[in-house]
C-alpha positions as CSV (number, residue, x, y, z in Angstrom):
1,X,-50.6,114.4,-33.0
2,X,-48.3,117.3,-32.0
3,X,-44.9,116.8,-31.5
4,X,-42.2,119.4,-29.9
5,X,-38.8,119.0,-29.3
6,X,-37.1,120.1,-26.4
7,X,-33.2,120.8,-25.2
8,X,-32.3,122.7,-21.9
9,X,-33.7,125.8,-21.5
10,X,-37.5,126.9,-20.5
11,X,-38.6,129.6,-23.3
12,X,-40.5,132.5,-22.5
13,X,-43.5,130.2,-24.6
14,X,-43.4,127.7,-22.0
15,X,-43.4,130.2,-19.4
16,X,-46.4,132.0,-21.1
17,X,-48.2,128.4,-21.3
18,X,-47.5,128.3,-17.6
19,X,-49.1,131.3,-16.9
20,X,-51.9,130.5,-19.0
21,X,-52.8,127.2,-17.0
22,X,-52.4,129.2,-13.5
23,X,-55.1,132.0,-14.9
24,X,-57.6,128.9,-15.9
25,X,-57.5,126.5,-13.4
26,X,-55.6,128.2,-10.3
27,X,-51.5,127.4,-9.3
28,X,-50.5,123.8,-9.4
29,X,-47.5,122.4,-7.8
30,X,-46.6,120.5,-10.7
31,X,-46.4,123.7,-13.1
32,X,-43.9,124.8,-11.1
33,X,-42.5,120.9,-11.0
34,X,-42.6,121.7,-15.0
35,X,-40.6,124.9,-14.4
36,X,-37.4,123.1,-14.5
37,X,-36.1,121.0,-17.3
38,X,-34.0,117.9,-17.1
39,X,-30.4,118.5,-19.1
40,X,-30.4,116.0,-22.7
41,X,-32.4,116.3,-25.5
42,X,-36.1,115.0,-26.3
43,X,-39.3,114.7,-28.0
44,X,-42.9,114.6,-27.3
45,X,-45.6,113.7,-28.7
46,X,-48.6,114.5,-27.4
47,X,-52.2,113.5,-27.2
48,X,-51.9,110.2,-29.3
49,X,-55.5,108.3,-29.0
50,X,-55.3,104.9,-27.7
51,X,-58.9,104.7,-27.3
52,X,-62.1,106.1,-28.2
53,X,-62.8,107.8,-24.7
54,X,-61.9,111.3,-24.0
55,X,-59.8,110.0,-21.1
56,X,-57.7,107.6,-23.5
57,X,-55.3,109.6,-24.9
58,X,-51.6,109.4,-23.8
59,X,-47.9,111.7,-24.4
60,X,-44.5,110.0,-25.5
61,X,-41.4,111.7,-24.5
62,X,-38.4,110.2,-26.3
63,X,-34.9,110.7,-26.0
64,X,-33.7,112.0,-29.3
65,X,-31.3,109.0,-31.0
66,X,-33.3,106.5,-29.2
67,X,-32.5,103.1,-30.6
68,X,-34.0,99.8,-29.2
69,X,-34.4,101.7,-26.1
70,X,-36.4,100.7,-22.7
71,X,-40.0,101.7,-22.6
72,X,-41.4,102.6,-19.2
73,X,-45.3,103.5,-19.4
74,X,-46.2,105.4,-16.1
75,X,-49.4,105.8,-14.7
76,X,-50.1,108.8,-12.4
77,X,-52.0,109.1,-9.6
78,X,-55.1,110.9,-7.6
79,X,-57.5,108.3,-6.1
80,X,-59.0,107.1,-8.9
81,X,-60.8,110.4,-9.0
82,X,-58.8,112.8,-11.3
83,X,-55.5,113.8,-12.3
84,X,-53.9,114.3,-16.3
85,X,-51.2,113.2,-18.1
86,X,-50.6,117.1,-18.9
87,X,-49.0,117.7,-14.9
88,X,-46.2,115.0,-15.4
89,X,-43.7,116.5,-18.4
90,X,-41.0,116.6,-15.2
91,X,-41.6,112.7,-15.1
92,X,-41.2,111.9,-18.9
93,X,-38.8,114.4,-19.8
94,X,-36.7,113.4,-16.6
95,X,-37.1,109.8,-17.8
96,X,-36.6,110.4,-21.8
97,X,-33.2,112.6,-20.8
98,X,-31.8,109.5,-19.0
99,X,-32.4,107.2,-22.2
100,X,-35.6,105.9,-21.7
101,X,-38.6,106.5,-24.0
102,X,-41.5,107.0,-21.6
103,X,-45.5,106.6,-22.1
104,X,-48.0,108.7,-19.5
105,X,-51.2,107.8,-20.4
106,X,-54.2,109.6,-19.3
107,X,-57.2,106.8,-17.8
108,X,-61.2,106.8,-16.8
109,X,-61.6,108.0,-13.1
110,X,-64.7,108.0,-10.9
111,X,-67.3,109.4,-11.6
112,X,-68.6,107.6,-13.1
113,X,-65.9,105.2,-13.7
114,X,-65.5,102.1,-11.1
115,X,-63.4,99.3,-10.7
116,X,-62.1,97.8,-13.2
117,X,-62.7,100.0,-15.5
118,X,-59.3,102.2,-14.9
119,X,-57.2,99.3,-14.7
120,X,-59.0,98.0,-18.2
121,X,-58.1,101.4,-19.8
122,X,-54.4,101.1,-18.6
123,X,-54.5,97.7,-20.1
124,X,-54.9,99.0,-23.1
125,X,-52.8,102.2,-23.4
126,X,-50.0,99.3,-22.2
127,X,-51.2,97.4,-25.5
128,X,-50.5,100.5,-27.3
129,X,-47.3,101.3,-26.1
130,X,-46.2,97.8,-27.0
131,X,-47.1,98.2,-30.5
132,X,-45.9,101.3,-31.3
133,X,-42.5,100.9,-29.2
134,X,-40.5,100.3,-32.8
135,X,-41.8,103.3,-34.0
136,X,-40.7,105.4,-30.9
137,X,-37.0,104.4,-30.8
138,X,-37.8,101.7,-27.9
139,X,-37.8,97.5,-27.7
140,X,-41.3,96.6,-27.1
141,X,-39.4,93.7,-24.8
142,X,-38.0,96.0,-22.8
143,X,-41.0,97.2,-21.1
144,X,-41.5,98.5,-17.7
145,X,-44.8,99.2,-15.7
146,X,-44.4,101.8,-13.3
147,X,-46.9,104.5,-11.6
148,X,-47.2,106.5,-8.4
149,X,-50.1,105.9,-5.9
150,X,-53.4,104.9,-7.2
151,X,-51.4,105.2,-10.4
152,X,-48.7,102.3,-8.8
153,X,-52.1,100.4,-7.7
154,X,-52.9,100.2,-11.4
155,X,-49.7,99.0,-12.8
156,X,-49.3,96.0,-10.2
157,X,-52.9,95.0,-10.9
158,X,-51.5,94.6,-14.7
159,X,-48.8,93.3,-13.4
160,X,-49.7,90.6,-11.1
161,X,-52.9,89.8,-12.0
162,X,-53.0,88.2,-15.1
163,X,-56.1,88.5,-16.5
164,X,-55.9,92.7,-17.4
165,X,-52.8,92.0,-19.9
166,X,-54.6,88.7,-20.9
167,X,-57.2,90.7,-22.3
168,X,-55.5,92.6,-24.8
169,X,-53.3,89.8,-25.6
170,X,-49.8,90.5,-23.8
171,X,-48.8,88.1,-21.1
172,X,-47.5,89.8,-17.8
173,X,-45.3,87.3,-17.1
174,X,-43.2,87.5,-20.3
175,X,-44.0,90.8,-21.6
176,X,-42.9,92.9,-18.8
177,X,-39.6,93.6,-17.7
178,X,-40.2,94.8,-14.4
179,X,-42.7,97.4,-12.6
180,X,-42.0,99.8,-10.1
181,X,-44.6,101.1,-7.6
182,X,-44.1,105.0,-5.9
183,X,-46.3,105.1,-2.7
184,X,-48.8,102.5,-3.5
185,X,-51.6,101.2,-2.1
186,X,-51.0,97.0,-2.9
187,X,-53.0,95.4,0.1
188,X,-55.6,98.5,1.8
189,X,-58.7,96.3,3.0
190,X,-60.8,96.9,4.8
191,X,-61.7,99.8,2.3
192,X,-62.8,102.9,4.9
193,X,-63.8,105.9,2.8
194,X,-67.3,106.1,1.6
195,X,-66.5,107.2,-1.7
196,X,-63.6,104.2,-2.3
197,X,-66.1,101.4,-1.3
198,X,-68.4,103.1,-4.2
199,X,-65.5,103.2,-6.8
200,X,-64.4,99.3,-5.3
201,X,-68.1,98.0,-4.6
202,X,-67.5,96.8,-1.4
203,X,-64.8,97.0,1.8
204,X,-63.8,93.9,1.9
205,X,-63.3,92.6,-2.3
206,X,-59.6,90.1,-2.0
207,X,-59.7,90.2,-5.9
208,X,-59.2,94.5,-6.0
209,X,-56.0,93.7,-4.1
210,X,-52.8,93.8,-6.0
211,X,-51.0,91.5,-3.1
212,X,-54.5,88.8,-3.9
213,X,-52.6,87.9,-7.3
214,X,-49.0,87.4,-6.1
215,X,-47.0,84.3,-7.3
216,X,-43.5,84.6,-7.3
217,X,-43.2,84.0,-11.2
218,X,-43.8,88.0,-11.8
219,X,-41.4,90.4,-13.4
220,X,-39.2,92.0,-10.9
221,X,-40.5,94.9,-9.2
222,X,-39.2,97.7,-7.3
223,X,-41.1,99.3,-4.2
224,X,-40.5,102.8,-3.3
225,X,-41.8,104.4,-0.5
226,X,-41.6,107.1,1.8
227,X,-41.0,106.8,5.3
228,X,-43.2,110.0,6.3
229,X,-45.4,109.0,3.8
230,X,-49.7,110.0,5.4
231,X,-51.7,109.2,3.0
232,X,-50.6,105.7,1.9
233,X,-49.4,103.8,4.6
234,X,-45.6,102.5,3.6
235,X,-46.6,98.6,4.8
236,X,-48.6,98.1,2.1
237,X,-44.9,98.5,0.1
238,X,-43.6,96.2,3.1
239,X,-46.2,93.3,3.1
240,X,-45.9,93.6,-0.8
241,X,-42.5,92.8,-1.1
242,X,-42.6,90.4,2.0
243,X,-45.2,88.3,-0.3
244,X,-43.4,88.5,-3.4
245,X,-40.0,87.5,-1.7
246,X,-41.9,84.6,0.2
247,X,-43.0,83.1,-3.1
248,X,-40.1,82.9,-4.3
249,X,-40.0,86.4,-6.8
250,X,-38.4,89.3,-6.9
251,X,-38.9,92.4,-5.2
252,X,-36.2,95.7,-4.3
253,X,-37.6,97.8,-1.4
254,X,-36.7,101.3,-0.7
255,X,-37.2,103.7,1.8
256,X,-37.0,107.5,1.8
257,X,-36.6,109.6,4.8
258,X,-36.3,112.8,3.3
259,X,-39.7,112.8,1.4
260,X,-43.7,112.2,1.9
261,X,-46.0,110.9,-0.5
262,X,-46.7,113.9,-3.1
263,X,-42.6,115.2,-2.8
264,X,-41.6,111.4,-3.3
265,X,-43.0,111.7,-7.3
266,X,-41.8,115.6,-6.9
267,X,-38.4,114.6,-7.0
268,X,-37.9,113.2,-10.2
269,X,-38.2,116.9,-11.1
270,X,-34.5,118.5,-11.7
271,X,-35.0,121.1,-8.8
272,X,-35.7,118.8,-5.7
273,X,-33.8,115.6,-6.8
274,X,-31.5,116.5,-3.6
275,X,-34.6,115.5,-1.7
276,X,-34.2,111.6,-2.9
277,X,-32.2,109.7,-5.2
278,X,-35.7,108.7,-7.2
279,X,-35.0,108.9,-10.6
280,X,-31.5,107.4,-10.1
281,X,-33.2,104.6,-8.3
282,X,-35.9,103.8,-10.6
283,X,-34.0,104.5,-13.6
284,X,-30.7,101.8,-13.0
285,X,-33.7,99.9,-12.0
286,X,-35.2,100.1,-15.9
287,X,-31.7,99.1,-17.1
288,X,-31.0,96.3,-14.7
289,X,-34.1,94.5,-15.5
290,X,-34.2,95.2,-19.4
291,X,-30.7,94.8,-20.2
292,X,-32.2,90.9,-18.7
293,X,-34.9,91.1,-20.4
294,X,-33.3,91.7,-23.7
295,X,-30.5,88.9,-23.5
296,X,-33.9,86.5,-22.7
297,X,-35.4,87.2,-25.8
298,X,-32.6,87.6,-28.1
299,X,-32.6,85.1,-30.8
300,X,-29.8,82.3,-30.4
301,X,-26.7,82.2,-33.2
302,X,-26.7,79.2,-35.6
303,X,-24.1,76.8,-35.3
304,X,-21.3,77.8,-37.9
């Protein structure tokens, strides 16, 4: 486990590291994302095993005199065919500096991994987080599901469909707070691309659909989406919400204007937070719901 702490400025370590990873593996958007860090103070800990796999392994950012504090675990995107927890330190630390201790877990992706085996592995890093929140300055009751794109597509399966979280032994009725989708693809049949009718063996499969599984007696959730947004259309956020509010649940819809789908995660990052109110949005979001959550579960006073 390695743990660092971190206040407000980037040292010329960091900037080295940066360096380092461009040489290696070419420029990245998100190193520069990375460049910038949020004002509070933090910690993270990184590479904690969840799982046997190479690909289960997650990093905790917490905010430094965390007590009982909401945990948000957030699941990144990249079409179920790559990305890595270590491009999304501007998402954590952003979160942890607001007051909110925040899981990124890494996941299988295809190849070879298929349907449901990412979702499965998210189950489980959720599992974790839940029984290590005490230990991490957080309330395990307080507990938030949130992810961006294919990452969004996994947290509502664990949200709405039951049987993911049912698995491991959580319920996602009662044990989460709320979940909040960035860009996500909730309702996207007929599957087109080759290569996603591989990882979702087939084009037309109702029970890969997060919007299949809705009920009304969900968490809340909270829908972000940008209006520009290309590459996942912004009605699956629409007919998402539309469902959820028809059955009677919860569900907070935003549009952005000033974004598209990769700039829409970018701006939890201190430098283009002027480009949409993001991390405002999604953090009073965490506190609305678990502040509820909390008062649910605390334990009545005896009679005196």
């Amino acid at each position: 486990m390695a743990r660092t702490a971190s206040r407000h400025s980037v040292s010329s370590g960091k900037r080295n590291r940066v360096r380092e990873r461009w040489t290696q593996r070419g420029f990245s958007p998100a190193d520069l994302l990375n460049l910038w860090r949020p004002s509070g103070a933090w910690e993270e800990y990184r590479g904690l095993a969840y799982g046997e796999g190479t690909r289960q392994k997650l990093d905790v950012y917490k905010p430094r005199h965390a007590a009982k504090a909401p945990v948000v675990v957030f699941f990144y995107g990249g079409s179920w065919q790559g990305g890595s927890r270590g491009l999304y330190p501007f998402v954590g630390a952003s979160l942890a500096a607001q007051g909110v201790v925040t899981v990124v877990p890494d996941y299988s992706t295809f190849p070879p991994a298929r349907f449901p085996t990412f979702v499965e592995d998210a189950a489980r890093a959720v599992r974790f987080a839940s029984t290590s929140a005490a230990q991490w300055g957080a309330d395990p009751s307080r507990l938030v599901l949130m992810g961006h794109s294919a990452g969004a597509y996994i947290a509502a399966m664990l949200s709405f469909d039951p049987q993911w979280l049912e698995q491991i032994g959580l319920n996602s009725q009662t044990d989460l707070a709320g979940f909040i989708g960035l860009g996500g693809p909730y309702d996207f049949l007929p599957v087109e691309s080759r290569t996603l009718r591989t990882i979702f063996s087939g084009a037309n499969r109702a029970e890969t659909q997060p919007i299949s599984f809705v009920t009304g007696k969900e968490a809340p959730s909270l829908l972000i989406t940008a209006r520009r947004d290309r590459l996942v259309s912004p009605g699956n956020s629409r007919r998402m919400a539309a469902k959820i509010r028809d059955h009677g649940g919860v569900a907070e819809e935003l549009i952005y204007g000033g974004v598209g789908h990769l700039t829409l995660i970018g701006a939890f990052a201190p430098g283009l937070r002027v480009l949409a109110p993001v991390l405002r949005d999604a953090t009073q979001f965490v506190w609305r719901v678990t502040r509820r959550q909390a008062h649910l579960v605390a334990p009545k006073k005896e009679p005196v």
